[in-house]
N, CA, C and O atoms as CSV, one atom per row, in Angstrom:
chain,resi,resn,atom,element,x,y,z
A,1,UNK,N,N,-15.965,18.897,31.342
A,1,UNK,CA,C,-14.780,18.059,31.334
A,1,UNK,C,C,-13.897,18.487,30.166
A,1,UNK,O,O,-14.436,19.020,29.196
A,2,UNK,N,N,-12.617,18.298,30.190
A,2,UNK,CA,C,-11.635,19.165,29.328
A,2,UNK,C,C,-11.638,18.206,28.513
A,2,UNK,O,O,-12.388,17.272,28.799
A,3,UNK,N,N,-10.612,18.080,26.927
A,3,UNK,CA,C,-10.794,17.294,26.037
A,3,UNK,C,C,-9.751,16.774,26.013
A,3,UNK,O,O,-8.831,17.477,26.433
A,4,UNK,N,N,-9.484,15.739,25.663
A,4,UNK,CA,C,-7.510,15.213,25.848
A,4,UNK,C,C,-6.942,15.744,24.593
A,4,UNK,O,O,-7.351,15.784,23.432
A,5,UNK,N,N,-5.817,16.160,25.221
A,5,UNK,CA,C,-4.839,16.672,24.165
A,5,UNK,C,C,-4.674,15.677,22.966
A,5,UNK,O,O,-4.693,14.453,23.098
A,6,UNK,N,N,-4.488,16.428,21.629
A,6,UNK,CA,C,-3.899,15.471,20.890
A,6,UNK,C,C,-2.642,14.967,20.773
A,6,UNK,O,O,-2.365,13.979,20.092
A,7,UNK,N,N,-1.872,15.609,21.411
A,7,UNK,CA,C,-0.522,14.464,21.362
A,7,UNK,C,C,-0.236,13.746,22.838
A,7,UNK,O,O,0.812,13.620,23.471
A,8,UNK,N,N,-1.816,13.260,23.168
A,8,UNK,CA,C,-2.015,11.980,23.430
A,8,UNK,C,C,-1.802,10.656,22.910
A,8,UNK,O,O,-1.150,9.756,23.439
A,9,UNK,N,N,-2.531,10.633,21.627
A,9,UNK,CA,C,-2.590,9.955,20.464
A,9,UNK,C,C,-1.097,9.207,20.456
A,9,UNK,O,O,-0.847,8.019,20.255
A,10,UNK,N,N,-0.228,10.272,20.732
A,10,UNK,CA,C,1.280,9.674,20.006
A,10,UNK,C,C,1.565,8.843,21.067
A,10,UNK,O,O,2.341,7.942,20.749
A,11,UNK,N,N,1.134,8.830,22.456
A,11,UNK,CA,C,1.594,8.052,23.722
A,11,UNK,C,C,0.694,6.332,23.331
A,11,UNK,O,O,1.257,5.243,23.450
A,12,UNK,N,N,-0.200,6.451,23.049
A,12,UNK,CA,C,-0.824,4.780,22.284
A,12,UNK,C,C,-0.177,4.389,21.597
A,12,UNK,O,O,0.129,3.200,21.700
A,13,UNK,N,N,0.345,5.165,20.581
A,13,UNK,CA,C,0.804,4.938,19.046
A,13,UNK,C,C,1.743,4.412,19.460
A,13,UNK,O,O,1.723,3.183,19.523
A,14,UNK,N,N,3.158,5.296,19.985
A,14,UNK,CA,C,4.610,4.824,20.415
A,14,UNK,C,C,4.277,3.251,21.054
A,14,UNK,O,O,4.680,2.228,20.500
A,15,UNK,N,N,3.694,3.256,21.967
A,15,UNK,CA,C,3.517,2.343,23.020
A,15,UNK,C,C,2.854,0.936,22.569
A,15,UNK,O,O,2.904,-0.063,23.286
A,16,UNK,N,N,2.208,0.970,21.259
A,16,UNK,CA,C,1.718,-0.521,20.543
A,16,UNK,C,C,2.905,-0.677,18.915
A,16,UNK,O,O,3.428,-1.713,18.504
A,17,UNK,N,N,3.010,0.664,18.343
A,17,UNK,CA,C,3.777,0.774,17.272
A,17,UNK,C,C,5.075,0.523,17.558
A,17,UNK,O,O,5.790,-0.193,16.857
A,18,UNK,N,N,5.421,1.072,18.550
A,18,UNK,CA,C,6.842,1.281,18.567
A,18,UNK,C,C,7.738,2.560,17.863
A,18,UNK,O,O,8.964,2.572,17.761
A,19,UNK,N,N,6.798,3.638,17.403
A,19,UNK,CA,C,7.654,4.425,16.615
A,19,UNK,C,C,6.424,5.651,16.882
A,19,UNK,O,O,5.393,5.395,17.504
A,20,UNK,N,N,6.638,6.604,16.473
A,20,UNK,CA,C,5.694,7.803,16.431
A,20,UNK,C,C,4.817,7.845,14.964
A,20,UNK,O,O,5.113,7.453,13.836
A,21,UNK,N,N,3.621,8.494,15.504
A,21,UNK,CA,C,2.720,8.374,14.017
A,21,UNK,C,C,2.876,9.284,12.986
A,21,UNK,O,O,2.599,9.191,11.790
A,22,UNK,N,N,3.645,10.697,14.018
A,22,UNK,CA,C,4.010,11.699,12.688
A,22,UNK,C,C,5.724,11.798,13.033
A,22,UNK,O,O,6.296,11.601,14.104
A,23,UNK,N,N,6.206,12.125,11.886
A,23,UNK,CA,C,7.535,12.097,11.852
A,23,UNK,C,C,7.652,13.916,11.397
A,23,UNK,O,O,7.484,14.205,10.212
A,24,UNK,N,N,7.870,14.758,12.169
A,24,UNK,CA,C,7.860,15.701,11.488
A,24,UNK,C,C,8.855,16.459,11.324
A,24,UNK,O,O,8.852,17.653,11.025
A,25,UNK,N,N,9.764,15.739,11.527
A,25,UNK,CA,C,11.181,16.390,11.539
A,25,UNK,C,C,12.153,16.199,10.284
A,25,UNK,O,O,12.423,15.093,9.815
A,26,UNK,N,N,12.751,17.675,9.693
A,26,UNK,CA,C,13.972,17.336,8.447
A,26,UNK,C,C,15.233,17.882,8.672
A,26,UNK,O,O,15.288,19.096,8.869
A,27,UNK,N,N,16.279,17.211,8.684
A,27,UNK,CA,C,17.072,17.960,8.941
A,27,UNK,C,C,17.888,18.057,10.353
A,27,UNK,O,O,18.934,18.656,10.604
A,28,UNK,N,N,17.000,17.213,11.237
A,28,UNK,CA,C,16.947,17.475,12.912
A,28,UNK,C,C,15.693,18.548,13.265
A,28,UNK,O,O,15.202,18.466,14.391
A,29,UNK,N,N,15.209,19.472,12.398
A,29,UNK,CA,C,14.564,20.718,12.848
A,29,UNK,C,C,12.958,20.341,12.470
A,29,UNK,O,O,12.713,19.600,11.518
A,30,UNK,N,N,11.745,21.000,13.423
A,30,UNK,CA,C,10.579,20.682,13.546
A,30,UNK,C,C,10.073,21.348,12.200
A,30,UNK,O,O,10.272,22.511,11.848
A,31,UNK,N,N,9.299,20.252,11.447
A,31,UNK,CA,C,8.911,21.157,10.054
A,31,UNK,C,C,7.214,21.220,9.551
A,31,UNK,O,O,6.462,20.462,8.939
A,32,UNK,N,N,7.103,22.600,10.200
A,32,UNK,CA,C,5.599,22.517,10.042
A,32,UNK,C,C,4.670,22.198,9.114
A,32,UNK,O,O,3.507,21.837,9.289
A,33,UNK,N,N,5.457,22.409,7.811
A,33,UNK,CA,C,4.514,22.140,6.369
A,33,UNK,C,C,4.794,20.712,6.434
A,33,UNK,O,O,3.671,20.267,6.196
A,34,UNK,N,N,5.603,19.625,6.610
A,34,UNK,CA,C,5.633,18.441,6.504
A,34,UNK,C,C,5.078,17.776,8.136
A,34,UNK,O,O,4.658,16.620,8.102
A,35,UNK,N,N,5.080,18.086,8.725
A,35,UNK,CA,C,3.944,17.815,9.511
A,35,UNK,C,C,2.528,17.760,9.713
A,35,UNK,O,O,1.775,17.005,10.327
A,36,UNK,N,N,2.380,18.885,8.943
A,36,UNK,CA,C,0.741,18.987,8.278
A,36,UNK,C,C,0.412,17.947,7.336
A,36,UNK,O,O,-0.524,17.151,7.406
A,37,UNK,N,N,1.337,18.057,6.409
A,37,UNK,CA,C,0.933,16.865,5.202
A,37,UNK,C,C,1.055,15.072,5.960
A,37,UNK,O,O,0.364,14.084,5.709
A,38,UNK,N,N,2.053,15.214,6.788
A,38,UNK,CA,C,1.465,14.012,7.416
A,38,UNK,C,C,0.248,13.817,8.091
A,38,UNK,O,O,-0.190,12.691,8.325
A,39,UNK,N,N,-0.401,15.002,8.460
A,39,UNK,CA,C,-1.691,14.740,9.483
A,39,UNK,C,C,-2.903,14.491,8.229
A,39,UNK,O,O,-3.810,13.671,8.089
A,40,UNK,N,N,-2.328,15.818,7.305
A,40,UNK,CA,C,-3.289,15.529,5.717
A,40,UNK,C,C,-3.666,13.833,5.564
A,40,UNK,O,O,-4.692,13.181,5.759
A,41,UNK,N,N,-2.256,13.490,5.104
A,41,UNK,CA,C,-2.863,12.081,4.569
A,41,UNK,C,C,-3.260,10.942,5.981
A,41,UNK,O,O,-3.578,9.810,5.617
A,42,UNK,N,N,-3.253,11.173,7.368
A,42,UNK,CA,C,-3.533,10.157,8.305
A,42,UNK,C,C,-5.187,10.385,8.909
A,42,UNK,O,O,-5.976,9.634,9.482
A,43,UNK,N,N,-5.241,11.728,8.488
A,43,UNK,CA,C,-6.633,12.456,9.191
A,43,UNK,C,C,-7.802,12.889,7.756
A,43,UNK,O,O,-9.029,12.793,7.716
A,44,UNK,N,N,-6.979,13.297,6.868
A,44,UNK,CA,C,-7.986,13.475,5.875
A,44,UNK,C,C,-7.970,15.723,6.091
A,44,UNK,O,O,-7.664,16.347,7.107
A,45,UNK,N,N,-8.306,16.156,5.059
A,45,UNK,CA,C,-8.128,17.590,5.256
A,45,UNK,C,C,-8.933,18.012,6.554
A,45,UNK,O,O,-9.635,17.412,7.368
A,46,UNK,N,N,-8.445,19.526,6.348
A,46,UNK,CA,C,-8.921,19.803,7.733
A,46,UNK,C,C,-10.174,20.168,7.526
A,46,UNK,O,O,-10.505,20.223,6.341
A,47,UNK,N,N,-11.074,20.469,8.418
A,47,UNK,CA,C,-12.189,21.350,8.108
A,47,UNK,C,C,-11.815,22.809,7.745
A,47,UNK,O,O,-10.629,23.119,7.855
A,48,UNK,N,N,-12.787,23.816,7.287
A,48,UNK,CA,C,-12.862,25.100,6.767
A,48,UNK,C,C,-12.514,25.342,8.004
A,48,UNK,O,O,-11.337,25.705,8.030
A,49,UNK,N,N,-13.166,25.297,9.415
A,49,UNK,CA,C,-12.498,26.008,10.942
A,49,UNK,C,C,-11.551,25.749,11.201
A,49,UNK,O,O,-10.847,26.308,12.041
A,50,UNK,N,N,-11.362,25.086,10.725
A,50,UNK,CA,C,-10.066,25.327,11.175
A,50,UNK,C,C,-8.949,26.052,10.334
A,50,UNK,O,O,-8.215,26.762,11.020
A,51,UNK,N,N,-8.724,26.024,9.232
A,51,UNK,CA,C,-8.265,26.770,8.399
A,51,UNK,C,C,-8.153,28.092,8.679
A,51,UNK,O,O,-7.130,28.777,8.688
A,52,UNK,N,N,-9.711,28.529,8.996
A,52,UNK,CA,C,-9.993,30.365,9.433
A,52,UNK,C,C,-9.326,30.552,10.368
A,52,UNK,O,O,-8.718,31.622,10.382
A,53,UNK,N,N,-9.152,29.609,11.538
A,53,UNK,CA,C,-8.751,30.351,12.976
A,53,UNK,C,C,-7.189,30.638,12.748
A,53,UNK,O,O,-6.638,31.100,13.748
A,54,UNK,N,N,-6.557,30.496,11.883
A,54,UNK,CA,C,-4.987,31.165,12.105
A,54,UNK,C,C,-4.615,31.486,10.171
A,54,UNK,O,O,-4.783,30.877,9.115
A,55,UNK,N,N,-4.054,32.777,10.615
A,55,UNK,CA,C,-3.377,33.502,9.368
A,55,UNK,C,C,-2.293,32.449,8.842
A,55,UNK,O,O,-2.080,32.418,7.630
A,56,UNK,N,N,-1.734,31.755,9.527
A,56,UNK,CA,C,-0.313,30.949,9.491
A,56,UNK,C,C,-0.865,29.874,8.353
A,56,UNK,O,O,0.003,29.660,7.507
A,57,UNK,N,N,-1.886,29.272,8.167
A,57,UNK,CA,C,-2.949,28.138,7.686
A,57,UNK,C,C,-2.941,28.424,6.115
A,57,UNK,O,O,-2.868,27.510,5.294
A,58,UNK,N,N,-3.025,29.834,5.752
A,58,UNK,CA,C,-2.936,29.706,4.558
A,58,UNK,C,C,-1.777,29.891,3.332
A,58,UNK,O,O,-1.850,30.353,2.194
A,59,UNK,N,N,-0.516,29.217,4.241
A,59,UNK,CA,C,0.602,29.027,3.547
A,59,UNK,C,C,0.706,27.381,3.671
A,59,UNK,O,O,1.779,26.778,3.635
A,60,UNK,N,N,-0.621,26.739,3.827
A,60,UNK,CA,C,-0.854,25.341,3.551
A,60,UNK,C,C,-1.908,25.052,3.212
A,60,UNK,O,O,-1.876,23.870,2.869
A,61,UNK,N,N,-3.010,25.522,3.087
A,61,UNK,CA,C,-4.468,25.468,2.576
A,61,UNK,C,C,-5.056,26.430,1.767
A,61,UNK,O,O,-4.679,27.538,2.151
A,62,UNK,N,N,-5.766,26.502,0.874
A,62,UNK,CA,C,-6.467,27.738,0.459
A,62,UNK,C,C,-7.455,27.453,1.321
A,62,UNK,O,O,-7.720,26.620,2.188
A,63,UNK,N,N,-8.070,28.724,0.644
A,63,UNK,CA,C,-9.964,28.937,1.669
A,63,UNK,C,C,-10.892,28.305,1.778
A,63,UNK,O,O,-11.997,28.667,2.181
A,64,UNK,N,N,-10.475,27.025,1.348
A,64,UNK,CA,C,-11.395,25.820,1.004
A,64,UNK,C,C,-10.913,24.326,2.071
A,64,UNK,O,O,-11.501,23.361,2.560
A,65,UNK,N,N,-10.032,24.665,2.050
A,65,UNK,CA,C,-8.852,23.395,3.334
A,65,UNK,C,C,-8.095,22.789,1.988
A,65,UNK,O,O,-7.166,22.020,2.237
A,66,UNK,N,N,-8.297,22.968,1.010
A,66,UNK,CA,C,-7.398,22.410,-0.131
A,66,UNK,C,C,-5.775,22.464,0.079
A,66,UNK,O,O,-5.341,23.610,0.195
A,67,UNK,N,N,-4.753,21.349,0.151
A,67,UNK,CA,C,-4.049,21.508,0.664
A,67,UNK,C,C,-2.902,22.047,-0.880
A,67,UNK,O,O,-2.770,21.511,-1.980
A,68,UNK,N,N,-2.317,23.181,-0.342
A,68,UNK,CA,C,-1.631,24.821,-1.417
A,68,UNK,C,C,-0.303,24.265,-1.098
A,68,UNK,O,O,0.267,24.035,-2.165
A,69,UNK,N,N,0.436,23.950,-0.087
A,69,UNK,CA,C,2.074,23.578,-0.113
A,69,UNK,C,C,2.546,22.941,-0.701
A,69,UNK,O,O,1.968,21.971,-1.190
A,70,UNK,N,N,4.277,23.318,-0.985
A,70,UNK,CA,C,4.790,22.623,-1.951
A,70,UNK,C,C,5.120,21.034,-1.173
A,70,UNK,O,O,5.473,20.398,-2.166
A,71,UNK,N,N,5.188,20.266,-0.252
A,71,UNK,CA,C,5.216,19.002,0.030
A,71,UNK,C,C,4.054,18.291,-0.242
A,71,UNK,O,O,2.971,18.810,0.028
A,72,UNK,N,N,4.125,16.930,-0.847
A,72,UNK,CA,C,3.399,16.164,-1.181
A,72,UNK,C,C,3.142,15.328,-0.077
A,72,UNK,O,O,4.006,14.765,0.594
A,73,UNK,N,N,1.680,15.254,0.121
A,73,UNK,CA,C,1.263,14.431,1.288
A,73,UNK,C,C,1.156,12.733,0.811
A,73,UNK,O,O,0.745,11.953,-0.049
A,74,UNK,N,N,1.871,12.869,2.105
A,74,UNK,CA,C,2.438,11.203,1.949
A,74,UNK,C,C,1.188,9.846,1.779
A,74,UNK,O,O,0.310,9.711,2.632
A,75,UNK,N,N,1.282,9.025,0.694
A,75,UNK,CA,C,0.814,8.092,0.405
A,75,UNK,C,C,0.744,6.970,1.853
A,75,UNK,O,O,1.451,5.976,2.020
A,76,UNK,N,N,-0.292,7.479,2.747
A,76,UNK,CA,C,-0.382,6.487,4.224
A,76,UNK,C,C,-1.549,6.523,4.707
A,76,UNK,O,O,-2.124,7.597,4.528
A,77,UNK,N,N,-2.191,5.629,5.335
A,77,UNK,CA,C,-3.331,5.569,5.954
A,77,UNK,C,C,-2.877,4.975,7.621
A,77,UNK,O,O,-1.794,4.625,8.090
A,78,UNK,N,N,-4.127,5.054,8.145
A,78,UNK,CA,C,-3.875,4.345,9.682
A,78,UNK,C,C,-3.430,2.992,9.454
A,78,UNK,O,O,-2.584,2.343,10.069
A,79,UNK,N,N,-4.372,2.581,8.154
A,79,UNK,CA,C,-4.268,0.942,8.164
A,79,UNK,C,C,-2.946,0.335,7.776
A,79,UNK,O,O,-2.404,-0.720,8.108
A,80,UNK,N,N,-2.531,1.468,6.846
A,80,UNK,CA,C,-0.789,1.151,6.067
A,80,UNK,C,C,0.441,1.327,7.327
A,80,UNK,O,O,1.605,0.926,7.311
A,81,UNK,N,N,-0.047,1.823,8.029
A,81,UNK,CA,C,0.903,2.186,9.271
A,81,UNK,C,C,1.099,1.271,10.722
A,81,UNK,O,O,2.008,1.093,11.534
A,82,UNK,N,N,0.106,0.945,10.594
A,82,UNK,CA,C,0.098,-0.371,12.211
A,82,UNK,C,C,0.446,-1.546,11.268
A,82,UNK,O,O,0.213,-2.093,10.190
A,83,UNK,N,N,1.039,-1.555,12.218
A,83,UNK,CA,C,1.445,-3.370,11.434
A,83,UNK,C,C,1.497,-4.245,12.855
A,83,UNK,O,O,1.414,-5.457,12.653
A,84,UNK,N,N,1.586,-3.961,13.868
A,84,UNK,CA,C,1.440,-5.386,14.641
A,84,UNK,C,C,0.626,-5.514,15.197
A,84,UNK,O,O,0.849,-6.021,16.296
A,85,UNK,N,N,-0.455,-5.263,14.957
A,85,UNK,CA,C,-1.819,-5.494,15.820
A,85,UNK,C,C,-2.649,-6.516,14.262
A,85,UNK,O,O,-2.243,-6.490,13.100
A,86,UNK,N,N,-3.699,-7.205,14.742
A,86,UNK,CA,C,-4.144,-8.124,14.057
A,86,UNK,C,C,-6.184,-8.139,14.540
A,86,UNK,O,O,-6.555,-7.846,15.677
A,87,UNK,N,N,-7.039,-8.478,13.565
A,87,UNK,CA,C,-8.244,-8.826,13.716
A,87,UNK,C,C,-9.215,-7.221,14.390
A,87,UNK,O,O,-9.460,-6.155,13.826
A,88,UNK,N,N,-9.575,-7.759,15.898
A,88,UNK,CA,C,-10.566,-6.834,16.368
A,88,UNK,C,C,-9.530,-5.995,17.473
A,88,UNK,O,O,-10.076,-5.095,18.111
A,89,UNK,N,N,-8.250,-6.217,17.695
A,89,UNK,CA,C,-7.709,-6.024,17.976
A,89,UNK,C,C,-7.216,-4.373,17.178
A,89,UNK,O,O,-7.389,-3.223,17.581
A,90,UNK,N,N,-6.682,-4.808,16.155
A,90,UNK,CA,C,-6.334,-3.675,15.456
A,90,UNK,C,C,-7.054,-3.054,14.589
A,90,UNK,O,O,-6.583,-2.284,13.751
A,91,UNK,N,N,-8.999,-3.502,14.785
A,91,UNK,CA,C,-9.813,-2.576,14.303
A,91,UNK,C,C,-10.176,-1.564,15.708
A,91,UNK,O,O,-10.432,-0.422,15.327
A,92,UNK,N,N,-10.224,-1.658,16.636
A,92,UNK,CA,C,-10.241,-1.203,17.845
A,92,UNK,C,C,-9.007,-0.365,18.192
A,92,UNK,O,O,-9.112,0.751,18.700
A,93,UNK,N,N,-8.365,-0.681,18.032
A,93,UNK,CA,C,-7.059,0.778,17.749
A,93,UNK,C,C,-7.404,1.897,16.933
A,93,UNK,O,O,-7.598,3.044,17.337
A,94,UNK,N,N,-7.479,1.414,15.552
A,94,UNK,CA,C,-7.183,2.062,14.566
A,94,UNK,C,C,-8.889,2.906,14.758
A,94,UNK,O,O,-8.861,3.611,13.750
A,95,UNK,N,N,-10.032,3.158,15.326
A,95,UNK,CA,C,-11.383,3.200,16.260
A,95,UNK,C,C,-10.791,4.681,16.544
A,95,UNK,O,O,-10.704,5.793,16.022
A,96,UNK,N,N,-10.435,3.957,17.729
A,96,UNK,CA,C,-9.978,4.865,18.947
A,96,UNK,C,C,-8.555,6.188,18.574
A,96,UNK,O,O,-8.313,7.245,19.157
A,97,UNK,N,N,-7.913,5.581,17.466
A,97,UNK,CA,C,-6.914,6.858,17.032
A,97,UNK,C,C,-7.386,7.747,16.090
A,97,UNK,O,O,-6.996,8.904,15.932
A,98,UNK,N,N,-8.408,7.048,15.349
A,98,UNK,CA,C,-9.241,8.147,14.776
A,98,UNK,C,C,-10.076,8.871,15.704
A,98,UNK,O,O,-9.689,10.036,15.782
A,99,UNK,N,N,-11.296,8.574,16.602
A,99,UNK,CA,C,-11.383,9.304,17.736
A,99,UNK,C,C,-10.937,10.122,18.110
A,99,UNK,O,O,-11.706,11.072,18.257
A,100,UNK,N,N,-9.245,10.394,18.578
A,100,UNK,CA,C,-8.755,10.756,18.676
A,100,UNK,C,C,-8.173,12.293,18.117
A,100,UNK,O,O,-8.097,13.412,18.625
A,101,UNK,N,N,-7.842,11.749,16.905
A,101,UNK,CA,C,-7.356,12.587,15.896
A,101,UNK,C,C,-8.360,13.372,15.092
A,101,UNK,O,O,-9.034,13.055,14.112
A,102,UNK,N,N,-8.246,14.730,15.941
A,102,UNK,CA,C,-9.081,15.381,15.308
A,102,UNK,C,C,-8.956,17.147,15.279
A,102,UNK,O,O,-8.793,17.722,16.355
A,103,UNK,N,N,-9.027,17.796,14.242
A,103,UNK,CA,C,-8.354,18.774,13.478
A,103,UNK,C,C,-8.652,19.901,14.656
A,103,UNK,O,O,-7.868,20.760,15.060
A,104,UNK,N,N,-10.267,19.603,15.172
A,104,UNK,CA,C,-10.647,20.721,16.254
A,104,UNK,C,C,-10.686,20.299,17.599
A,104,UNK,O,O,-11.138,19.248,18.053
A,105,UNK,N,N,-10.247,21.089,18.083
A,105,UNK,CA,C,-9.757,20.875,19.816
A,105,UNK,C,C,-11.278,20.640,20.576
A,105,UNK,O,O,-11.281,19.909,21.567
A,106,UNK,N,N,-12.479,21.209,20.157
A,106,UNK,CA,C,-13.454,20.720,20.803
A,106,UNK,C,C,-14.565,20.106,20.542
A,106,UNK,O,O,-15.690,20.363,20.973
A,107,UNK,N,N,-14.013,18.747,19.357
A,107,UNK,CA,C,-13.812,17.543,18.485
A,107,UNK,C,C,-13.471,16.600,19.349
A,107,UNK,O,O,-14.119,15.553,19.386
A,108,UNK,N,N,-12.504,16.797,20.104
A,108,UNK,CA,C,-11.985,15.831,20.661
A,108,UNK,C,C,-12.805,14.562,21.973
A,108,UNK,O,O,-13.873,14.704,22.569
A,109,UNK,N,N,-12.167,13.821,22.026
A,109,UNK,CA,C,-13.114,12.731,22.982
A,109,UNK,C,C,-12.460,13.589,24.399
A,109,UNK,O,O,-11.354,14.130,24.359
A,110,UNK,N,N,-13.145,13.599,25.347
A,110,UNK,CA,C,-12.865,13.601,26.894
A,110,UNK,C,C,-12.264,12.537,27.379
A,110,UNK,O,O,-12.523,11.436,26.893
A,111,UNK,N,N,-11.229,12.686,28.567
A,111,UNK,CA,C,-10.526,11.376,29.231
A,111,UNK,C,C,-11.565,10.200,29.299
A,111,UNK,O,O,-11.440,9.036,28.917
A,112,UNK,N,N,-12.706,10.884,29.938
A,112,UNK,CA,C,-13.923,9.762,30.422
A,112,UNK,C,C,-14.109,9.533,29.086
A,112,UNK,O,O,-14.385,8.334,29.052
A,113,UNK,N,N,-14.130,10.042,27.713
A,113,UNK,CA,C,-15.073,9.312,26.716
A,113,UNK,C,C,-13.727,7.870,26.331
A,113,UNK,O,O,-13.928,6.737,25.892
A,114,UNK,N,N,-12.385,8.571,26.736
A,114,UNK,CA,C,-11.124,7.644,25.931
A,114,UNK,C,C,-10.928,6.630,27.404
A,114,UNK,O,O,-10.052,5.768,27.477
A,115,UNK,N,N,-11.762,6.879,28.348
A,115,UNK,CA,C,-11.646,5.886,29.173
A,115,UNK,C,C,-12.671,4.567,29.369
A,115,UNK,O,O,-12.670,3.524,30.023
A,116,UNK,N,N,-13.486,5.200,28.469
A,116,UNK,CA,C,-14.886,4.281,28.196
A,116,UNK,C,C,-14.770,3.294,26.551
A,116,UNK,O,O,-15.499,2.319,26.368
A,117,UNK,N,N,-13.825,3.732,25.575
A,117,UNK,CA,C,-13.842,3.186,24.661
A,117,UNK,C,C,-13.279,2.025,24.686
A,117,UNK,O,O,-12.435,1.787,25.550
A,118,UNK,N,N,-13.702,0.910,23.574
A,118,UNK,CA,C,-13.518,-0.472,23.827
A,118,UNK,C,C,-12.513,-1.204,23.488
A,118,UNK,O,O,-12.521,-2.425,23.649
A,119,UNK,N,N,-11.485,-0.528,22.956
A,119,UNK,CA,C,-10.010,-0.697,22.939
A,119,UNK,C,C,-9.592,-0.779,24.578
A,119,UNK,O,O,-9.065,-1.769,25.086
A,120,UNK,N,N,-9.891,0.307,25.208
A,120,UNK,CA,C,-9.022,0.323,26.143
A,120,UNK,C,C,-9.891,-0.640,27.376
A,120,UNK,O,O,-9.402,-1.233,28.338
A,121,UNK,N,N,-11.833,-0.512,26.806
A,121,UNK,CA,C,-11.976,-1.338,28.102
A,121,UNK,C,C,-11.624,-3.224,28.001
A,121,UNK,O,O,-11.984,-4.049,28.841
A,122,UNK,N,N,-11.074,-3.422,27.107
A,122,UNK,CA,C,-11.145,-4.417,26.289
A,122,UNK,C,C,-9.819,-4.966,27.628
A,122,UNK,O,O,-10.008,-5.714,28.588
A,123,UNK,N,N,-8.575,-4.285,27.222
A,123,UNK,CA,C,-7.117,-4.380,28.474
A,123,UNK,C,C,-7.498,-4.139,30.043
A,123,UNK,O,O,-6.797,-4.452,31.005
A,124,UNK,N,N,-8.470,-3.658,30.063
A,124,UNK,CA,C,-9.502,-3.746,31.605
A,124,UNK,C,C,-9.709,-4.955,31.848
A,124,UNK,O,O,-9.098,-5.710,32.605
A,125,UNK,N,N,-10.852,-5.193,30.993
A,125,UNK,CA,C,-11.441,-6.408,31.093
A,125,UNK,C,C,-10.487,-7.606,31.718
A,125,UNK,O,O,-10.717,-8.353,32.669
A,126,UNK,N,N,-9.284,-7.520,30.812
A,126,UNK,CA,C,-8.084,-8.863,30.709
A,126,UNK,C,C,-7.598,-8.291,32.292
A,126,UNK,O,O,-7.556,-9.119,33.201
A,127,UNK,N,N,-7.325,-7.192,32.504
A,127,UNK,CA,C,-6.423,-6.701,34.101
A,127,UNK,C,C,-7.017,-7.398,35.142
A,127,UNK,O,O,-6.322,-7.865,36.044
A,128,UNK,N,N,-8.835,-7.585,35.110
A,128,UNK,CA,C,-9.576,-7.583,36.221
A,128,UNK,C,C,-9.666,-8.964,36.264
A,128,UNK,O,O,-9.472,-9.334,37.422
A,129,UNK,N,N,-9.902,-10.005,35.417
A,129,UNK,CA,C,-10.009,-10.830,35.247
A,129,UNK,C,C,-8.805,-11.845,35.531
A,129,UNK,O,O,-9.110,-13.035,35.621
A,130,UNK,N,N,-7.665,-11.535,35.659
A,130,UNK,CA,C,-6.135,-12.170,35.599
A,130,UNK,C,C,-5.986,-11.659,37.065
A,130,UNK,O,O,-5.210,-12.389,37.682
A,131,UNK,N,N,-6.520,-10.561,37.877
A,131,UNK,CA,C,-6.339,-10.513,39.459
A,131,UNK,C,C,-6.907,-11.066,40.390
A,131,UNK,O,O,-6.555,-10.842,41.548
């Protein structure tokens, strides 16, 4: 079974947040070093594999995942960032987007694993029950 893309993630996020989780744009234009540092401070560094698999990586990490660019990664967590979710509610999000978010592509949860988690069977539950 294939793994869900990660900018999956941003289709939950938009859709309970109201806004996107990375902002990676300056200027109007897509900015890769400040996009990274947002994933830095929401995900935590990357692993060493990931680092190795692209030459491009170490004009933001040394050989260690230590993050080398001149942007400062932004002072944010998952928890500093949701604001309208409340209780088990928004521990069950914030679950499932970490799940989610993850540096290696075959890291990631499968549709069936993000279709089984209890965030989402939780809005099941309420669908089946209200028909």
């Amino acid at each position: 079974m294939s793994m869900a893309n990660v900018t999956n993630h941003g289709q939950i996020w938009n859709l309970l947040e109201d806004g996107n989780l990375f902002r990676p744009f300056e200027d109007g234009l897509l900015d890769d070093e400040l996009h990274f540092a947002q994933m830095v401070s929401l995900m935590g560094p990357p692993p060493k594999q990931f680092v190795e698999r692209s030459d491009r990586c170490r004009r933001y990490w040394d050989s260690e995942g230590n993050w080398i660019a001149a942007t400062q990664i932004p002072n944010q967590t998952l928890e500093t960032r949701e604001m309208r979710l409340t209780g088990d509610d928004r521990d069950l999000l914030l679950a499932l987007v970490r799940k989610i978010l993850r540096w290696l592509p075959e890291e990631r949860p499968s549709a069936e694993d993000l279709y089984q988690d209890k965030f989402v069977l939780q809005f099941m539950e309420e669908v089946e029950s209200s028909a």
